[in-house]
C-alpha positions as CSV (number, residue, x, y, z in Angstrom):
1,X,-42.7,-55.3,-4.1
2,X,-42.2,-54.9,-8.0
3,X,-42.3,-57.5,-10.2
4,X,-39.2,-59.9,-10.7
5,X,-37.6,-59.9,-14.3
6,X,-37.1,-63.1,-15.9
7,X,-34.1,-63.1,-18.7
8,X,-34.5,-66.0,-20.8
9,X,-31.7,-67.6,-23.5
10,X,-32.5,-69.4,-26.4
11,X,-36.6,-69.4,-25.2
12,X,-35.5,-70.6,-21.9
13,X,-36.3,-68.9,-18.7
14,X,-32.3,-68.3,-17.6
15,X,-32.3,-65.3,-14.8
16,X,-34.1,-63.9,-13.0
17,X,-33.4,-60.0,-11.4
18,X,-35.3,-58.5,-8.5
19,X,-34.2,-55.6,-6.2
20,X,-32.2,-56.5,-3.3
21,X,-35.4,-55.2,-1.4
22,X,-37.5,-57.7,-2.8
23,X,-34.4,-60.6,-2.4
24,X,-33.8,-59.8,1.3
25,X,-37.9,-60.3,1.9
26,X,-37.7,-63.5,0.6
27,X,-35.0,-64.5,2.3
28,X,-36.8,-63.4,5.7
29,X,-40.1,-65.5,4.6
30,X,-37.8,-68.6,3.7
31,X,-35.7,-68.5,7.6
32,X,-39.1,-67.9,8.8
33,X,-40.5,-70.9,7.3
34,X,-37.6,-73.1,8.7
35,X,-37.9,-71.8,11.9
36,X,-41.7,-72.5,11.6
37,X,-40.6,-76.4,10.4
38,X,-38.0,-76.7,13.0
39,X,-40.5,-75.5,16.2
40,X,-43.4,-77.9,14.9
41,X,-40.8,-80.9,14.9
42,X,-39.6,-80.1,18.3
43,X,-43.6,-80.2,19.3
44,X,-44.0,-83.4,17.3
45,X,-41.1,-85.0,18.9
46,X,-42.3,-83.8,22.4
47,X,-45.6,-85.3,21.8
48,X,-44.0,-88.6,20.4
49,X,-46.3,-87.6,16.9
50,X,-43.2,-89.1,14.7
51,X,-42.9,-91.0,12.0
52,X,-39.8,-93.1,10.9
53,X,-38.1,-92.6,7.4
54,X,-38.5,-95.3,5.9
55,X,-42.9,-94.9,6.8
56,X,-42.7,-91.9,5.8
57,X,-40.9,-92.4,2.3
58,X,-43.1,-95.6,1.6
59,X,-46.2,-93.5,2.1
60,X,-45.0,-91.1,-0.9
């Protein structure tokens, strides 16, 4: 993979360009992940290892 090109305006990071290459691998990696996130709540759910919301956004 090359490295991505970052544009910035006015000292600001703005852009950033990469090859479609490099776009389309990160795209893979990111389904991957949610397919990763989705299977280990099914098996969290299966083995009743759930927490509620509301627990889970007070423990934050």
């Amino acid at each position: 993979m090359s490295e991505p090109v970052k544009i910035s305006k006015n000292s600001k990071d703005a852009v950033v360009v990469m090859s479609i290459r490099d776009f389309e691998a990160l795209e893979a990696m990111k389904a991957e992940y949610l397919k990763h996130c989705f299977t280990s709540a099914q098996q969290d759910l299966k083995n009743g290892t759930t927490v509620d919301g509301e627990s889970f956004l007070n423990s934050l």
